[in-house]
C-alpha positions, 0 to 999 in steps of 0.5 A, a space after each residue: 500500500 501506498 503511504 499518504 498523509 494529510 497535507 495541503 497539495 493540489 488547486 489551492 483554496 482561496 476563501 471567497 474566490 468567486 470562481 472555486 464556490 462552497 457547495 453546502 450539498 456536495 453537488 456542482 453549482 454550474 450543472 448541478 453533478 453530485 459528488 456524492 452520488 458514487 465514488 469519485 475519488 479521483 475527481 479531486 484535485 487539490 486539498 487544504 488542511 484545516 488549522 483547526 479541526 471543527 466538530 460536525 453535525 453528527 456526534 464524534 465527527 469532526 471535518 479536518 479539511 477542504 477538498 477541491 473538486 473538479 466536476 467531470 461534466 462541466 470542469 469547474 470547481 468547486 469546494 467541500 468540507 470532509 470529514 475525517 474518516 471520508 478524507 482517508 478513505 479519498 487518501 487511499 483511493 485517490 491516485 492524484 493524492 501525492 505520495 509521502 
């Protein structure tokens, strides 16, 4: 198996860039694909950790960082929390996730 930690690597995440916009339901805000809708490790492009990790909604979840996502219908961008046991799963599976 491949080594990977989490790191910042990739497209870089700028708050506010018009151009990358936060999508609350994990879906492409210009034609509306769902990340979520299947496995699409390899359709994210970049990774930011965050400095401070915030609990989530659900009880002992807690989201550690912020995936770029590149949509493969329209190619734009967009970004989403992740939470911890989702952002290793994408480690393991992601062959853009950069090896240690």
């Amino acid at each position: 198996m491949v080594a990977r930690t989490l790191k910042t690597w990739g497209i870089p995440y700028q708050s506010g860039n018009p151009d990358m916009p936060h999508s609350m339901d994990y879906k492409c805000l210009e034609c509306g694909w769902n990340y979520a809708s299947v496995n699409h490790y390899d359709d994210v492009v970049g990774c930011a950790v965050l400095n401070k990790p915030e609990y989530g909604m659900l009880e002992g979840t807690k989201k550690v960082a912020i995936m770029i996502i590149e949509c493969p219908e329209c190619f734009s961008k967009f970004w989403i929390h992740m939470m911890q046991n989702t952002t290793e799963f994408i480690m393991e599976n992601s062959t853009n996730w950069p090896e240690d």
